[in-house]
matplotlib code that plots the C-alpha trace (Angstrom):
import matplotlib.pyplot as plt

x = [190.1, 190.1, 187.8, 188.7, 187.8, 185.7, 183.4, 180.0, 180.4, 177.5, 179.9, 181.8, 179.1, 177.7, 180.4, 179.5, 177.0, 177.5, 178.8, 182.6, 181.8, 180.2, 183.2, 186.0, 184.0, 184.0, 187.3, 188.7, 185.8, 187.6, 191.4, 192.4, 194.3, 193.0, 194.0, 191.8, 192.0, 193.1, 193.2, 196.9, 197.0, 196.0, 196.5, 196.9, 195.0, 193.5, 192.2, 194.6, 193.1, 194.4, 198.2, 198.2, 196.4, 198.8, 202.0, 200.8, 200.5, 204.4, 205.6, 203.7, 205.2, 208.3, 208.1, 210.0, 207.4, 209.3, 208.8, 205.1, 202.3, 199.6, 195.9, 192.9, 189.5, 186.5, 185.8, 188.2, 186.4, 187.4, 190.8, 189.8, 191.2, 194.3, 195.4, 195.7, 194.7, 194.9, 198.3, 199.5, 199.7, 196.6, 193.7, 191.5, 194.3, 194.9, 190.9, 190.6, 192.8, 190.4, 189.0, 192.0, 195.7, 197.4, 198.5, 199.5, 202.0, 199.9, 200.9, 199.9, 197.9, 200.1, 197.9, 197.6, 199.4, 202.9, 202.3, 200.9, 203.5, 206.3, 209.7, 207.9, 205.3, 203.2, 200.9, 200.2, 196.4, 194.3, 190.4, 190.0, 188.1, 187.8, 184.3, 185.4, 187.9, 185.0, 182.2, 184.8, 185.5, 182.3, 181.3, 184.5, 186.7, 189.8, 191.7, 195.6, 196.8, 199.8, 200.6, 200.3, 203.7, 206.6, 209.6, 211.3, 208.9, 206.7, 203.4, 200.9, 198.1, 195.9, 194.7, 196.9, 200.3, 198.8, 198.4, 202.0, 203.1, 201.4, 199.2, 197.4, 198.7, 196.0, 192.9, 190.6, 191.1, 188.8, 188.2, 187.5, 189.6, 192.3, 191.7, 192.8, 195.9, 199.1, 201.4, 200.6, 199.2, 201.9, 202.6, 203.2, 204.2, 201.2, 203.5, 206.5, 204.6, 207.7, 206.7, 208.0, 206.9, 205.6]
y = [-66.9, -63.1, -61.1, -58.3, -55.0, -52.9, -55.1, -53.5, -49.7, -49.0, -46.8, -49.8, -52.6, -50.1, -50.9, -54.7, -54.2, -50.9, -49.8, -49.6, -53.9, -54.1, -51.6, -54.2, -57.2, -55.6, -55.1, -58.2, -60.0, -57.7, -58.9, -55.8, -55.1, -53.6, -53.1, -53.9, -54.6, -57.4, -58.7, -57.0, -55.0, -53.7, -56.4, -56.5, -59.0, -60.6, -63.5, -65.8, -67.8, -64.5, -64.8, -61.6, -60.0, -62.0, -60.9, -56.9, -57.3, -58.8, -56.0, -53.8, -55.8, -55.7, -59.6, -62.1, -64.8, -68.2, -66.6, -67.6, -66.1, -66.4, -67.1, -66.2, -67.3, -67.6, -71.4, -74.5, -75.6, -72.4, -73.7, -77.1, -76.8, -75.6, -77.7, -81.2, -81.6, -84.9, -85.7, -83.4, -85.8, -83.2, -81.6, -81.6, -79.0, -76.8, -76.1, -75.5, -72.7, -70.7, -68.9, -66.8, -65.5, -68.3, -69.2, -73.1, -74.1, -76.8, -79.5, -77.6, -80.0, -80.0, -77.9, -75.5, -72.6, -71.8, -67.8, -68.8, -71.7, -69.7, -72.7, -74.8, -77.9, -76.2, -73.1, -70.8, -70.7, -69.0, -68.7, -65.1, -63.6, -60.2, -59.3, -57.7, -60.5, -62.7, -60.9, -60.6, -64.1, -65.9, -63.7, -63.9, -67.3, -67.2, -64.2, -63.7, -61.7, -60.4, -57.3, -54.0, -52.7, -53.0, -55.6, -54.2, -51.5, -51.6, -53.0, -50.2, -49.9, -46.8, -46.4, -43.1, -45.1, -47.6, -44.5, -43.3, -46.9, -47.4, -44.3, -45.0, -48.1, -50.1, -50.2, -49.9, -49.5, -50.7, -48.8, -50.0, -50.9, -53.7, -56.0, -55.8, -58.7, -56.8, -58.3, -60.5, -64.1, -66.9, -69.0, -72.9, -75.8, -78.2, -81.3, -80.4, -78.3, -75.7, -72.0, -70.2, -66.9, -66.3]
z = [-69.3, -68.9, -71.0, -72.6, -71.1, -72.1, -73.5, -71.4, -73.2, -75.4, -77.2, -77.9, -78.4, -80.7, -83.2, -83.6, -85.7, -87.1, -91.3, -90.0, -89.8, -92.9, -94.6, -93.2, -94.3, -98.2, -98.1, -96.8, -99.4, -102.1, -101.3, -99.0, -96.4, -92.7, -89.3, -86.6, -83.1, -81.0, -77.5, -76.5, -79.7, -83.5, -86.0, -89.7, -91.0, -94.6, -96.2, -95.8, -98.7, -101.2, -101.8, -103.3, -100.1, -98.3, -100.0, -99.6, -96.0, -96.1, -97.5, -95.7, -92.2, -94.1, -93.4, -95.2, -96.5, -94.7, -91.5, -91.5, -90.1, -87.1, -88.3, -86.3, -86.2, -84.1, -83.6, -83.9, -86.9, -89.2, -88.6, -89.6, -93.3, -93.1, -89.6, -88.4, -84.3, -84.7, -84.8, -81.9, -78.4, -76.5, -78.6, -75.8, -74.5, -77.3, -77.6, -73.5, -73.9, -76.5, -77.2, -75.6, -76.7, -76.7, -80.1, -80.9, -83.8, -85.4, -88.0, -91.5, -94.1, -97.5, -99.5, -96.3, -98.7, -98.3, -98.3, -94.5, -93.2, -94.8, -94.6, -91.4, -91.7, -89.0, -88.9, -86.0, -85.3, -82.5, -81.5, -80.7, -77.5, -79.1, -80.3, -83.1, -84.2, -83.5, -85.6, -88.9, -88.4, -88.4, -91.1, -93.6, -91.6, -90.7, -91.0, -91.0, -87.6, -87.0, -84.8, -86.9, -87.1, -89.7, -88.2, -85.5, -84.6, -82.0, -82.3, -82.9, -79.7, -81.3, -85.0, -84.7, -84.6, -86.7, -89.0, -88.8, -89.8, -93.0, -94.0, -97.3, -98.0, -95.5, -97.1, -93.8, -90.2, -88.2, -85.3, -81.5, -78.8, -77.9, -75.2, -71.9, -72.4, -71.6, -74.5, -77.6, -77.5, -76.3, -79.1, -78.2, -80.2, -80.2, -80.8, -78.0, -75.7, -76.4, -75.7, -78.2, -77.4, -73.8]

ax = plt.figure().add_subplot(projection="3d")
ax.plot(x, y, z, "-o")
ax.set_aspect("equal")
plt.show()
């Protein structure tokens, strides 16, 4: 799997562990809304567990709520609640490709909340290799991802576009730097082996 780049700058390891962590942990703890970055690009991302965090970041994307959405996390058991590997034909496959950007459509458990599976039975679910995606994860779960830019724009690489998008209205944007993928995750359906997205 190919790591992100960047990964070995002090400038950059400095942020793991420094208050702009802590600041995005408080406000995805208090039901905000941030950007932050991502293997190909920024994200916008909340708890997936808060509808109304959930429904601000739709209208932010400008996202109708039965298109679903992708959730993130840092190991295969954060996922473990809201997805069922055990009725897809190959588990053993869908957890050899993470952490990494490939993202699998995965049948949804019934209480798994409609805000996230939108009109579908399945969920889209990814480990993350990004550090920072990584360190918000194990400290908050699962978080929802999708790329930070309203439909039909173009996903947002620097905080600066990110910026332009949606101003005020984010409540934190985490800074650091995207990952070295050159376009978002693949997506796959974990039952058909379909690629959805490639």
């Amino acid at each position: 799997m190919r790591p992100c780049r960047n990964n070995s700058d002090p400038s950059y390891q400095a942020i793991l562990n420094s208050w702009q962590i802590h600041k995005a942990l408080d406000v995805l703890q208090e039901g905000g809304v941030i950007v932050y970055p991502t293997e190909a690009v920024l994200g916008l991302g909340c708890d997936p567990w808060n509808g109304e965090a959930v429904q601000q970041l739709l209208r932010l994307k400008q996202r109708p709520v039965d298109k679903g959405l992708i959730i993130v996390a840092a190991a295969v058991e954060q996922l473990a609640a809201l997805v069922n590997f055990l009725q897809v034909p190959a588990p053993d496959q869908i957890i050899a490709s993470w952490p990494g950007p490939v993202t699998w459509l995965l049948p949804a458990y019934p209480d798994t909340p409609g805000w996230l599976t939108g009109q579908h039975d399945t969920l889209a679910v990814r480990v993350s290799a990004h550090p920072l995606v990584r360190q918000l994860c194990e400290r908050v779960g699962p978080l929802v991802s999708t790329s930070a830019n309203p439909s039909r724009c173009r996903p947002a690489r620097s905080t600066r576009r990110a910026r332009a998008y949606f101003g005020r209205r984010v409540d934190y944007y985490l800074p650091g730097n995207v990952g070295g993928d050159p376009r978002p995750s693949v997506i796959r359906d974990a039952v058909t082996g379909r690629v959805l997205r490639s």
